[in-house]
N, C-alpha and C positions, 0 to 999 in steps of 0.2 A: 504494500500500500504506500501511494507517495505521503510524503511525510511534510511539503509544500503546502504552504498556509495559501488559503482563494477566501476571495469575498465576491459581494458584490452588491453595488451600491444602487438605492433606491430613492424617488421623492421622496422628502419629510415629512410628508405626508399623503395618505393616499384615499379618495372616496370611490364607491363603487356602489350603482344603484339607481333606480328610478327617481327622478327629481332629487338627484343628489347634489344640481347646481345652486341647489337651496343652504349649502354648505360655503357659497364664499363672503354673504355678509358675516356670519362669524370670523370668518378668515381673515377679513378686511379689520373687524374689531380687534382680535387677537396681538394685529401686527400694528394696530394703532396707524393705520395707514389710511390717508388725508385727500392724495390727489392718483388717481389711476387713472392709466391708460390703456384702455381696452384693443390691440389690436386682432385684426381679421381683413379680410377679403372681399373684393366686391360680389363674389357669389355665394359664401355667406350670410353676409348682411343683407340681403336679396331672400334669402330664404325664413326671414326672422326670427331667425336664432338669437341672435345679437339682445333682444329685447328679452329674453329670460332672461340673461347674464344682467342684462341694465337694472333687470327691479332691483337684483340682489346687493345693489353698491350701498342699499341702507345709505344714503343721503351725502355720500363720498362725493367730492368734485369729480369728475371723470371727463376722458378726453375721448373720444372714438375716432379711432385712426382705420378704416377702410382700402387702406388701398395697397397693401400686402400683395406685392408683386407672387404672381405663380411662377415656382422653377427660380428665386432673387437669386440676382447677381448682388455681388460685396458695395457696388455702388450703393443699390436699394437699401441696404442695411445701413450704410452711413447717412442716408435721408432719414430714417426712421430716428435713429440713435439720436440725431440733430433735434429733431421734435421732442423728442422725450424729454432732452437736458433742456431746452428753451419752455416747457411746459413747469421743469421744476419737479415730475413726478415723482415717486413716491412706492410705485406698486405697477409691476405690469400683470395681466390680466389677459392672455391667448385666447382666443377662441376659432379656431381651425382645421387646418390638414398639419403636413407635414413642414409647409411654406411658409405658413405662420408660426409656429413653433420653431423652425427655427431660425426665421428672427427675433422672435423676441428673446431665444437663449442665448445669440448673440448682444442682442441689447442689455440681455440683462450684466454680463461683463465687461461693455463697450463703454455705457453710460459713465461720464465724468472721468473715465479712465487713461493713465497716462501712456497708453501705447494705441494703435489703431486697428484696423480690422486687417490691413495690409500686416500688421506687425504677428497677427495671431496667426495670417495662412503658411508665415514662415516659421515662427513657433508658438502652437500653441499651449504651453505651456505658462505662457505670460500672461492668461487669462486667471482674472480673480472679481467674485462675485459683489457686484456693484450695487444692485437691486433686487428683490425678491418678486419672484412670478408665482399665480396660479394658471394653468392648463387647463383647456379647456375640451378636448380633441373631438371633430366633424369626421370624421373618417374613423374607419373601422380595421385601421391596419400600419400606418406611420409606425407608432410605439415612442413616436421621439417625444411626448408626455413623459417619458420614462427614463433618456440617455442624453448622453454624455456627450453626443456630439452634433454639430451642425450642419448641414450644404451649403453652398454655396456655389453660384456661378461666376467664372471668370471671365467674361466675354471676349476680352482682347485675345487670350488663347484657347478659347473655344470649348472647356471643358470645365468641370465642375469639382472643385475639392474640398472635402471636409475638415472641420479643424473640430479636435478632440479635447475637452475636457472635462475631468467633474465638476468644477465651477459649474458649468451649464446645467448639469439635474436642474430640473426643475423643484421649488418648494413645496407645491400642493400641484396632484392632480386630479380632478372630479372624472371619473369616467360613467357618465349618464346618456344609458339608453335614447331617454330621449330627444338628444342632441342628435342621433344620428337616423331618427325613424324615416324621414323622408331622403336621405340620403340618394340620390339614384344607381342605381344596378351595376352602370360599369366603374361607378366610382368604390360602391362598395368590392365590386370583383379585384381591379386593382391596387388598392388599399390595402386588400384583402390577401392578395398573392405577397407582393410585398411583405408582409406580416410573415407568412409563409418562409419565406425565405430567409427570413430572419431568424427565425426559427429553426429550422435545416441545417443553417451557416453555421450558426453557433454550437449546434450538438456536432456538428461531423468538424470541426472547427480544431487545429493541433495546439489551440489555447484553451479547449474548455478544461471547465473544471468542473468538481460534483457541483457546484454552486449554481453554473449558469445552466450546467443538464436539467437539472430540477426545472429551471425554468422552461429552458428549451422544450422539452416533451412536455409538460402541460400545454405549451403555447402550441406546438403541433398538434397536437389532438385535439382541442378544441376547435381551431381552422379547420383541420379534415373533416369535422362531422360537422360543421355550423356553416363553413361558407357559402354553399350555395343555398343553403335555406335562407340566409339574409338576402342571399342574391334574389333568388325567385319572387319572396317574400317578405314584401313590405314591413308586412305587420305583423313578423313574425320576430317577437320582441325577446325572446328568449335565447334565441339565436344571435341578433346581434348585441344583446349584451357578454355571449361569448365573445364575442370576435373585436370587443372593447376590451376584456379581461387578457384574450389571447395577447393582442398587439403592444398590450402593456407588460405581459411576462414578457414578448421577445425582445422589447426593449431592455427590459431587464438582463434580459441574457446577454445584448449588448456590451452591456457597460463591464461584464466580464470577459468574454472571451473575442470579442469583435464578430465582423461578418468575415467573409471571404472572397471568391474569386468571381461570383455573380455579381457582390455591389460593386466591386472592383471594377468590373468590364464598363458593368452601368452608369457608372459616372460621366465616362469619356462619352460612352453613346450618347445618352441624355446629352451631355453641352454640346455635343458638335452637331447634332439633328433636332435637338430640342424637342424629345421625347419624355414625354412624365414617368416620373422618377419609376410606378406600378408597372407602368408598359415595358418600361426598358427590361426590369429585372422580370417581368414576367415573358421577355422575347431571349432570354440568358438562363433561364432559371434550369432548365431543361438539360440543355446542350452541356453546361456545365456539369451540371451534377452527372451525367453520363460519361463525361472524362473522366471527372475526378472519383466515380463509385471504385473505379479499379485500389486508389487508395485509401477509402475511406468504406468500403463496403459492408464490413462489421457494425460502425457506425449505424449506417442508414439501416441495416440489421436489426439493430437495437431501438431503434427510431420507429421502426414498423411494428417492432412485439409491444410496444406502449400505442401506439396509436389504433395497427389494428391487430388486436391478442389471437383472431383466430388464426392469423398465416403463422404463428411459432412454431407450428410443425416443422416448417420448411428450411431447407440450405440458408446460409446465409448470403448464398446468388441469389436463390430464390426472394427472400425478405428482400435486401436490396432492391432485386428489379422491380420486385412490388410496389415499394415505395416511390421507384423512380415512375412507375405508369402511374401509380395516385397522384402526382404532381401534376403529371400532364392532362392527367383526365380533368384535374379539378381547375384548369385553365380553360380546356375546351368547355366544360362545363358553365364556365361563368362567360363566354363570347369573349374572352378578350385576344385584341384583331394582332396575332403573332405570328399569322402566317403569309405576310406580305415576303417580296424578298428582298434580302440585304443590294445593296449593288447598284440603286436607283431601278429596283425592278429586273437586276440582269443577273441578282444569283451571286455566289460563289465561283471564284476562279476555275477555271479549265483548262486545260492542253490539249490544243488539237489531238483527236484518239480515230476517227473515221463514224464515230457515233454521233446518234443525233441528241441533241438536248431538250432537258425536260426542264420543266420548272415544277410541277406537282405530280405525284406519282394518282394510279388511279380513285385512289382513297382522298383526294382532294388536296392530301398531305402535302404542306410544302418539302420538296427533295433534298434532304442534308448533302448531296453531292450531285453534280447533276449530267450525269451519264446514267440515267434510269435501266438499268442493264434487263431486266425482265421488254420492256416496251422496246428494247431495241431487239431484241431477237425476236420478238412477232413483227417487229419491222423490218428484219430481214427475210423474212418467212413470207410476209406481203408480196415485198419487192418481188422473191421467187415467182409468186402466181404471176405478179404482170408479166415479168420475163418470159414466162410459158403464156399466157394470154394475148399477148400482141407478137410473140415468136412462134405462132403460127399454127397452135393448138384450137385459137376461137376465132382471134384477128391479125393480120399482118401491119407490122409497123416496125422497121429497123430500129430504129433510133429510140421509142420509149420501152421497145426492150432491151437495147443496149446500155439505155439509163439505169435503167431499173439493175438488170445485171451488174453496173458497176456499183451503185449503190448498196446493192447485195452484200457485195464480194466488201466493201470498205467499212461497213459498218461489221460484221462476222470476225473481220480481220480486226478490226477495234475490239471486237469483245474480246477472243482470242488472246490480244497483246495487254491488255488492260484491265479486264474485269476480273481474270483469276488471282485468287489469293491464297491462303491458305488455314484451316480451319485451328482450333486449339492441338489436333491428335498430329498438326504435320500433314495433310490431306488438302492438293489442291482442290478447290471449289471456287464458282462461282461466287462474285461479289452483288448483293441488294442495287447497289450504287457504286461511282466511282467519279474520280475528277480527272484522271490521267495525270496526276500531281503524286499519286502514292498513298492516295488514301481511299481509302474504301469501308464501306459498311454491310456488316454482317448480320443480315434479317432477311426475313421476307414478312410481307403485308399479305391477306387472305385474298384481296381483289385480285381477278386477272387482267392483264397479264402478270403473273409472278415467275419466281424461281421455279418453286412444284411445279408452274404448268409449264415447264418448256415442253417437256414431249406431247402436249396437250397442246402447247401451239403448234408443235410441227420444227421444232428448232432442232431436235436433238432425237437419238431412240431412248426409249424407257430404260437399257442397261448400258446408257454411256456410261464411263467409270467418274467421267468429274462429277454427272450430273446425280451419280448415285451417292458420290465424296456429302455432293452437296445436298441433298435431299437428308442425310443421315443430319446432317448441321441442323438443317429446319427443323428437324425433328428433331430438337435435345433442347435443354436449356441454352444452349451456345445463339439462340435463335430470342433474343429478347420478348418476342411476342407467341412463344411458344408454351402452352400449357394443359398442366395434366388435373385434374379433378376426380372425384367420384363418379361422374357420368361418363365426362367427356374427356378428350386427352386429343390436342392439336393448335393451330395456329389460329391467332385471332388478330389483332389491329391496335396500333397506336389512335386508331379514329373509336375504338367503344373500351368500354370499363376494364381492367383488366381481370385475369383469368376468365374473361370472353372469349369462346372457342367459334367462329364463322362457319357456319354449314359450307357454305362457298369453299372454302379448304379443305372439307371432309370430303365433297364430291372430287374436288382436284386430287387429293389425295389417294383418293379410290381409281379413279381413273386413270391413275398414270402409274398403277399397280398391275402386275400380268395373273395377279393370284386372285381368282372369283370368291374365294372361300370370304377372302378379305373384302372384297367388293360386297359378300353379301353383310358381312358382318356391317360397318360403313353406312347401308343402307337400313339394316336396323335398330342402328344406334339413333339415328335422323330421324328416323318413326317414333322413337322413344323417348326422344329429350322436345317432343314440338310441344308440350306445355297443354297438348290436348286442343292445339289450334287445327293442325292436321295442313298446319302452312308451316314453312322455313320461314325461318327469322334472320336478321342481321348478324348476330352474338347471340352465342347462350354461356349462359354461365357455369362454369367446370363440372361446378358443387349444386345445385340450384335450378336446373333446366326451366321452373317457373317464372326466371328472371331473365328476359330475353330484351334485344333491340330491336324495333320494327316487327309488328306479326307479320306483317305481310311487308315482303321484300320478294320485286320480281326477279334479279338476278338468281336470285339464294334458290327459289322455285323453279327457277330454268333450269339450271342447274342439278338438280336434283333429279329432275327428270329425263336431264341426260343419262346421269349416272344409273337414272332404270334401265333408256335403252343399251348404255356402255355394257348392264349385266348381263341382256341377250343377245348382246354381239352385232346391235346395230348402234356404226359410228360414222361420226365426219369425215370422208374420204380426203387427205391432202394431196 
């Protein structure tokens, strides 16, 4: 056991509860404080929030400053700081997001202070508490009610940096429901994620300590089961008073261990595109945690036996991946728009390969690399038929079968040179994706075209040896969307829940089998898990067959009725 003394630091005080903002004339008496300034924002103050906070000043002079820049630059901050000391106040008083908080945490060290806001982004350390704040937080997911540090934007160099200190805790924070009941949806969804991630950071973090765990995993498991109830539902007050409680442990956890490589990335994003602080980390939250699970996978392990207790069963690949599909679902979940592409719309870099480029794979999915290798071998397969269709099988036409032929031959020869990899056992295979850079991604998604369907497209036979290397991969954990359950056992989708198994892949799967035994078996499993709709569905659930996506889904039902004729031996002639 380490023998490292950890703490970690909290507001001086903290309210939690309905009409808890009923707590800052006390507040104001306590501290014998004369003249406050209430800052906030023009879309708060717009919402009349502002005017619960105003009964409670109990007959205080008060100043109300609105105009709390979204995303402030260090300029805006020394505007505010300017007013506060020409006012003479006494007491600052937040009522906001994350924007407002932290200005006024900068204010409240700034105010009559003998160094400037310039002097804190080079050390913040010179930061000492000038004036005393209460918090008031409108969002469901900041936490910076709770921590130690600030944002800020640089404009001249484009990016945005935080300056860290305990000075800043905040004095009092009232975390009251309903300050946030009308919130709207994507504010609480990114708010929301943000919190999340907060959360994650800090438990898989190689600074946590028992201190900020404690926090961490409450504050996870609270997000996991509350956020999209907030989301969906307005008036579902039980829920976002978790997700007030959450955002304030992961603050907490903050001030212990830090964040990590997702707010890190999200800083720079944010100032140089001027994306909100939720978006950025929820367009990062993802992709990151998938690099970094390789080192922290125990972590996120632990992270999943407290959030969701029934996956303990499972590997610690397995808990891991779990947790990394709960992220993602609970993004998709709440709409928030992560699937545009980096680049001005152009993607992730490339190297000429003789493939064509994809930007979303069939599942809608934006393409982590974009030589979609499944869509290019049915577009080699294509090209084949014209080849024979205008070479004189249906029509005669030189030239667009010449086309077509060379287009064949360059994109095959792309795949060939560029999309093999090789699996965990040393087994070349086919790659998911690829950039012709050297990096490649190992999955398949249930839509076709996929990996399973090459000899279902016609690209390959049923016992090529890569195609068999690689079929063995989709089938195992090595296959991130790959799972097994009590009913079910096969591939499902980064697009529905996890441990969602796609009928769509169980007919693929059968079909690109030479063994009928297995085909029948296949087909009676699909009879068995339809929840008594006597329709295919999107996803079913491993464990659960009554928890399905979509009752009716016409692919899923096409499909399946191939796979009746595939059993007796009537198929699509290539």
């Amino acid at each position: 056991m380490s023998k490292a003394i950890c703490s970690v630091k909290t507001p001086g005080c903290t309210y939690l509860g309905i009409n808890a903002t009923e707590k800052i004339s006390g507040i104001l008496e306590k501290e014998n404080a004369k003249k406050v300034i209430v800052l906030t924002d023009r879309g708060v103050y717009d919402t009349g929030l502002c005017t619960r906070v105003l009964e409670q000043l109990n007959g205080a002079a008060y100043h109300l400053y609105t105009d709390i820049k979204r995303e402030p630059s260090y300029l805006d901050v020394e505007d505010v700081v300017q007013t506060i000391e020409d006012l003479q106040c006494d007491m600052i008083v937040a009522v906001g997001g994350g924007s407002v908080m932290d200005t006024a945490k900068l204010c409240s060290v700034l105010k009559n202070a003998p160094y400037s806001i310039k002097d804190l982004l080079r050390d913040p350390a010179l930061a000492h508490k000038q004036i005393k704040t209460v918090f008031l937080p409108t969002t469901c997911g900041t936490g910076s009610e709770a921590t130690c540090n600030a944002i800020v934007a640089i404009p001249e160099e484009s990016v945005k940096k935080g300056i860290v200190n305990d000075e800043m805790i905040p004095d009092y924070a009232i975390l009251d429901p309903e300050m946030i009941r009308h919130l709207p949806p994507a504010i609480v969804a990114a708010t929301g994620v943000d919190a999340l991630a907060h959360a994650v950071e800090c438990y898989t973090s190689l600074k946590a300590t028992p201190l900020s765990d404690l926090y961490a995993r409450e504050g996870a498991r609270l997000i996991f089961h509350n956020i999209v109830k907030a989301y969906r539902d307005p008036e579902d007050m039980d829920a976002k008073k978790a997700m007030l409680l959450a955002a304030y442990y992961g603050g907490i956890a903050i001030t212990a261990s830090g964040t990590t490589a997702v707010h890190a990335l999200s800083y720079p994003l944010g100032g140089k595109f001027h994306i909100a602080h939720g978006i950025s980390n929820a367009i990062l939250f993802s992709p990151v945690m998938k690099v970094n699970r390789s080192a922290c996978a125990q972590e996120m392990a632990q992270l999943c036996d407290t959030v969701f207790p029934e996956q303990r069963t499972g590997t610690i690949e397995q808990r891991s991946l779990y947790l990394l599909h709960a992220i993602e679902q609970v993004i998709r979940d709440t709409d928030i728009p992560t699937e545009s592409l980096s680049n001005n719309g152009k993607g992730s870099p490339v190297a000429y390969t003789g493939m064509t480029w994809s930007g979303f794979r069939p599942s809608d999915d934006a393409c982590t690399y974009h030589y979609l290798v499944p869509s290019n071998m049915f577009a080699a397969v294509v090209m084949g038929y014209l080849e024979r269709i205008f070479g004189g099988e249906i029509l005669i036409d030189a030239d667009i079968a010449a086309r077509a032929g060379e287009l064949r031959r360059t994109i095959t020869e792309g795949i060939e040179a560029h999309a093999k990899t090789t699996n965990r056992n040393g087994e070349t295979i086919y790659a998911f994706e690829t950039d012709g850079l050297g990096h490649v991604n190992i999955m398949d998604d249930s839509n076709v075209p996929s990996l399973m369907a090459a000899p279902y497209l016609g690209y390959c036979a049923p016992d090529d040896p890569t195609y068999l290397a690689t079929r063995r991969t989709l089938l195992s954990d090595e296959n991130p969307y790959y799972y097994e359950g009590e009913y079910l056992k096969g591939i499902g989708s980064p697009h529905t829940p996890p441990r969602y198994v796609w009928p769509i892949a169980l007919s693929i799967e059968a079909m690109t089998s030479d063994n009928k035994d297995f085909k029948a078996h296949i087909l009676d499993r699909l009879v068995a898990t339809d929840a008594g709709t006597h329709l295919m569905h999107e996803g079913v659930d491993v464990d659960d067959p009554t928890k399905y996506t979509r009752e009716w889904f016409s692919w899923s039902n096409m499909m399946f009725c191939e796979l009746v004729m595939d059993y007796f031996g009537i198929r699509v002639k290539h």
